[in-house]
N, C-alpha and C positions, 0 to 999 in steps of 0.2 A: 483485508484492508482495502481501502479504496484512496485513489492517490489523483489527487487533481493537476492536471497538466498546465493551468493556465498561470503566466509569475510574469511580474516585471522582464522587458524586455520579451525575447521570441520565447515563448512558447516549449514546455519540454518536447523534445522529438520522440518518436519510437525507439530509434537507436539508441538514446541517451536513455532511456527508461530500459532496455534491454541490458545497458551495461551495468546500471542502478541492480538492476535484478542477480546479472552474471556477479557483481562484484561483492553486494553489501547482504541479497537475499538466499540466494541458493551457500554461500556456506553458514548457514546458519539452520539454514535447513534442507541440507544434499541428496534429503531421501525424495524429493517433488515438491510440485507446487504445482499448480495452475495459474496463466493468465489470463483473462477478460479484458477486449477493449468495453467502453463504456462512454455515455453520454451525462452527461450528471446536470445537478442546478443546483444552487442554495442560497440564501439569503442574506443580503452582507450588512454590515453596521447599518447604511445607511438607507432598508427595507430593499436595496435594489435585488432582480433576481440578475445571477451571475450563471449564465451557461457555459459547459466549459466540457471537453474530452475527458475521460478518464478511465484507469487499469487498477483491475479491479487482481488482488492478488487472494489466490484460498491456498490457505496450507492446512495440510492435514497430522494432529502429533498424537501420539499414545496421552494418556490421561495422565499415567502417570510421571510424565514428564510437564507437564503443565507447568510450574513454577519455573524451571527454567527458559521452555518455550516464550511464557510470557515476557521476561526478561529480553531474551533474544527479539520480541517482536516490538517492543518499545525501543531500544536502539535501531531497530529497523525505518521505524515511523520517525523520530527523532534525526536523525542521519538526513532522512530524505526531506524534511521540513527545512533542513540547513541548507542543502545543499541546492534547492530549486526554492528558497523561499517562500515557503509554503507556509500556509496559517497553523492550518491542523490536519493530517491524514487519519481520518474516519475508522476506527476498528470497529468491526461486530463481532462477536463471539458466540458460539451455540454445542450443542453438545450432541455430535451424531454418531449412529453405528453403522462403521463402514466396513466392507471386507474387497482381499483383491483377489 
């Protein structure tokens, strides 16, 4: 997921993205994740381009848990759009084989 820092009034902080993560991200998925800071841009109604910071979060789940993950990662995206007024937070989704 990638999540844009820039909202009405200051700016999300690190700290406040850290505790977004500690509170609403990690128990949803306890077993890791990754963060990436990030620089982003995109294009807003009105053609303008919009540069902004952003944290880029990767989580990794067994396949077979998919339908639930998904679940969990829309109230993730959804949560954090409310709470920093956010448009939309960007998911990709891809299918890899990993081992630890």
């Amino acid at each position: 997921m990638f999540f844009g820092t820039d909202k009405p009034g200051p700016d999300v902080t690190d700290h406040q993205f850290e505790r977004f993560v500690n509170d609403v991200v990690t128990p949803r998925f306890p077993d890791g994740l990754t963060v990436l800071a990030g620089s982003g841009q995109w294009k807003d109604d009105n053609g303008k381009i919009v540069k902004e910071r952003s944290k880029i979060v990767v989580l990794l789940y067994p396949k077979d848990g998919e339908q639930d993950s998904n679940k969990k990662i829309e109230e993730i995206r959804d949560q954090y759009e409310k709470k920093f007024l956010q448009e939309s937070v960007l998911r990709t989704d891809s299918t890899e084989h990993v081992s630890f």
